[in-house]
C-alpha positions, 0 to 999 in steps of 0.5 A: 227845116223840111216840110217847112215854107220857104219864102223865096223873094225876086225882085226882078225877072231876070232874077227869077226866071231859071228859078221857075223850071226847077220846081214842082206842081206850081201854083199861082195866087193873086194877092194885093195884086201880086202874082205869089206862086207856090210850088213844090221844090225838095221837100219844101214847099216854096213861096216865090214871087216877083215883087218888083223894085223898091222897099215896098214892093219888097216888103208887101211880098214879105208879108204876104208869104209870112201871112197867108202861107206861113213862111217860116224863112225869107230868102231874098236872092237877086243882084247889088251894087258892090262899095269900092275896096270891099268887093268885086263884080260876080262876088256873092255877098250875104247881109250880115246886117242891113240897114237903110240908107234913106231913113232920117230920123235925127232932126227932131229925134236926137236918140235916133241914129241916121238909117233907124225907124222909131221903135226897130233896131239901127240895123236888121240882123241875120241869125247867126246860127245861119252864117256857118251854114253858109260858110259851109256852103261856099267858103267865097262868100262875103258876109257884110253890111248892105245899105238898102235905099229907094234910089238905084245908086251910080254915084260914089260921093253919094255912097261915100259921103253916107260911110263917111258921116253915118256908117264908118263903124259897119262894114258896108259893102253893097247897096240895093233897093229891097233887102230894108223892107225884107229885113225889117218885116221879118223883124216885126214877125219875128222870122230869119231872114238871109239876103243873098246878093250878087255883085252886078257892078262896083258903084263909081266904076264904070258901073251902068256898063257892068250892070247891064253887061253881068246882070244876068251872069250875077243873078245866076250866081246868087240863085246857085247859092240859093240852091245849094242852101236849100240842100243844106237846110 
């Protein structure tokens, strides 16, 4: 993949930060009223943005570096809430399959499963052919299902209430706010994807303490992996 686009999507500062001083030549563009930059890393040239939290945010970052910069790859990296029993604070995890929490279309629409949208899949799918890659490089890493959701989720009955009645047969092991837009408008274009996730904290665990405590150690570790990825493409 060298000489390719790489997308590299934040959704946070503390995300991106230690990202910055590792590239090249970068250059900034104004569009949709996000900063994009571009730069020069390896021999890739590298599409980074901070979208900001949220779906949205998410997703008009996506499109803009598949768009206007011909992003052949999306690489979301940053930090996730962990489900209880399945993960830990400061496992990396990667979305082996991502699917939205918040999506209700079987009221009226019966066909439809809890968390998918008319006219896309139950869930967004990495491509596999990427998972013993990453295996290879790091055998820690956890590959599982995320839920992606508008709402910074601290409540275990919530969470467990949506294993329990909708998502028993997938193996869900994180939350977060982005990787559903991500996934989805790669989806659409037709572009792989991988969400790179590092456990912040355990939802139902003393959670708001582990966040603010690991945050920064968490979105570290998850751009550490990013990194050796990059290497290996």
């Amino acid at each position: 993949m060298k000489n390719k686009v790489i997308g590299l999507v934040f959704a946070l500062d503390i995300e991106m930060k230690n990202f910055i001083p590792l590239v090249n030549d970068i250059q900034e563009d104004i569009i949709l009223n996000k900063s994009i930059y571009h730069a020069k890393y390896l021999d890739y040239t590298i599409v980074f943005a901070k979208a900001g939290i949220g779906k949205v945010n998410a997703s008009i970052v996506t499109g803009i570096m598949i768009e206007h910069y011909n992003a052949t790859l999306i690489i979301n990296s940053g930090i996730a809430g962990g489900t209880q029993d399945k993960v830990h604070t400061l496992d990396t995890i990667i979305g082996s399959k991502i699917i939205y929490s918040d999506v209700d279309m079987t009221k009226d629409l019966m066909h439809f499963e809890y968390g998918q949208l008319q006219g896309y899949p139950r869930y967004f799918e990495f491509d596999n052919s990427l998972s013993d890659l990453m295996k290879e490089i790091d055998n820690s890493l956890i590959f599982g299902t995320i839920m992606s959701g508008d709402q910074f989720v601290t409540d275990k009955n919530y969470v467990d209430n949506l294993l329990n009645n909708y998502f028993s047969d997938l193996d869900v092991i994180a939350c977060d706010m982005e990787s559903g837009g991500i996934a989805q408008v790669c989806y659409a274009n037709n572009v792989n994807f991988i969400i790179i996730r590092t456990i912040s904290d355990v939802i139902g665990n003393n959670n708001q303490f582990d966040y603010y405590k690991l945050c920064s150690d968490s979105a570290n570790k998850s751009l550490e992996i990013v990194k050796k990825l990059l290497l290996k493409l």
